[in-house]
C-alpha angles and dihedrals in degrees: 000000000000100000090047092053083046086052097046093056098040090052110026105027102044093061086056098044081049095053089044087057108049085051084049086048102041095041088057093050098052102041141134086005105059089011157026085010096184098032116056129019133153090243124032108203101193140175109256143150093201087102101046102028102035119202091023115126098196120130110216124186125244149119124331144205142195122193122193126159094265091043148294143259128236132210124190088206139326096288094060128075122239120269113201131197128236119285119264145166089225105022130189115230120227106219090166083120098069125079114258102263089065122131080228084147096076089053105090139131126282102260103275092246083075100051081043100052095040081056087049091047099044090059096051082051082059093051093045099054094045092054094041086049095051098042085043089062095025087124085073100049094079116211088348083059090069099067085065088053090071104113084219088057093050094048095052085047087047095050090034087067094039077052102053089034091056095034095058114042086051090063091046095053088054097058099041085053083054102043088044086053096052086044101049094041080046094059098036096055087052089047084055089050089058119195090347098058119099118280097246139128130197134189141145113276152211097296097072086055089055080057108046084042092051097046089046090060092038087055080069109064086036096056086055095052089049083051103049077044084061093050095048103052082047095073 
């Protein structure tokens, strides 16, 4: 019983934890530019009194914006939807929203490689997960299973998802270092404005939480390609 649950989950539930983590992956990649325009974004720019009244807990109303690798969205104030700017791999931010003192200069897009290499890695998550898929349920595929059977299709399935894996999160980390970096100079020159800086926040948001989630579940069907690799070679 054991070894077939072993079977099932190898075989059934890692395809599912992949798919769950390219959405997560890609929703994380297009958005707020292309969608979900209000509700997840890379940096999170907010009005807040928590840098130049520090300990209140008051929650004031004023301009937003949201920042993601294709572009961001902008919001004179609560009452107002979000209008976004076109997609782009190396996008130009519209701060026209915020008051004049401020630091509205830190605040700049990720260099274009990143955006690039995060759209290269998420096709070969594509391809990955099609071949991994397929060689997952190749038992029901009758006499065309048998070409995903091959141990060299299954090790370019298996390096193709090392690839995109590796790929990705790199570029990630990049852009979470330089997200971190705009939020952090942001809030410090506010702080240095004291109670006459604009009452503004910024931090990094929930879409960097989608990623580390979804390459948490894709380091699963890669560590058992890498095992069934291991077997393989093994022979």
């Amino acid at each position: 019983m054991l070894a077939n649950l072993s079977k099932a989950t190898t075989l059934y539930f890692t395809p599912i934890l992949m798919l769950t983590a390219l959405l997560l992956i890609l929703f994380a990649y297009l958005s707020p530019a292309i969608m979900l325009h209000s509700q997840v974004a890379l940096l999170s720019i907010t009005p807040s009194i928590a840098l130049t009244q520090p300990g209140s807990s008051q929650s004031i109303d004023g301009p937003s914006m949201l920042l993601g690798p294709l572009g961001s969205c902008i919001r004179a104030s609560s009452s107002d939807g979000f209008t976004c700017s076109t997609p782009s791999l190396s996008p130009t931010y519209n701060t026209s929203v915020f008051p004049s003192n401020a630091p509205s200069a830190v605040v700049s897009a990720p260099p274009a490689t990143s955006a690039a290499f995060i759209a290269i890695a998420l096709v070969l998550t594509v391809v990955f997960l099609i071949t991994y898929t397929a060689i997952s349920f190749r038992h029901f595929m009758g006499n065309a299973g048998a070409v995903w059977d091959k141990p060299l299709v299954q090790r370019a399935s298996a390096w193709l998802g090392i690839v995109s894996f590796l790929l990705g999160l790199t570029s990630f980390l990049v852009v979470f270092m330089w997200f971190g970096k705009a939020a952090e100079d942001f809030n410090l020159s506010i702080q240095g404005q004291g109670t006459n800086g604009p009452q503004l926040l910024a931090s990094t948001s929930n879409a960097f939480t989608m990623v580390w989630v979804g390459y948490a579940f894709f380091a699963i069907p890669v560590i058992v390609s890498l095992a069934k690799m291991h077997v393989l070679s093994t022979k």
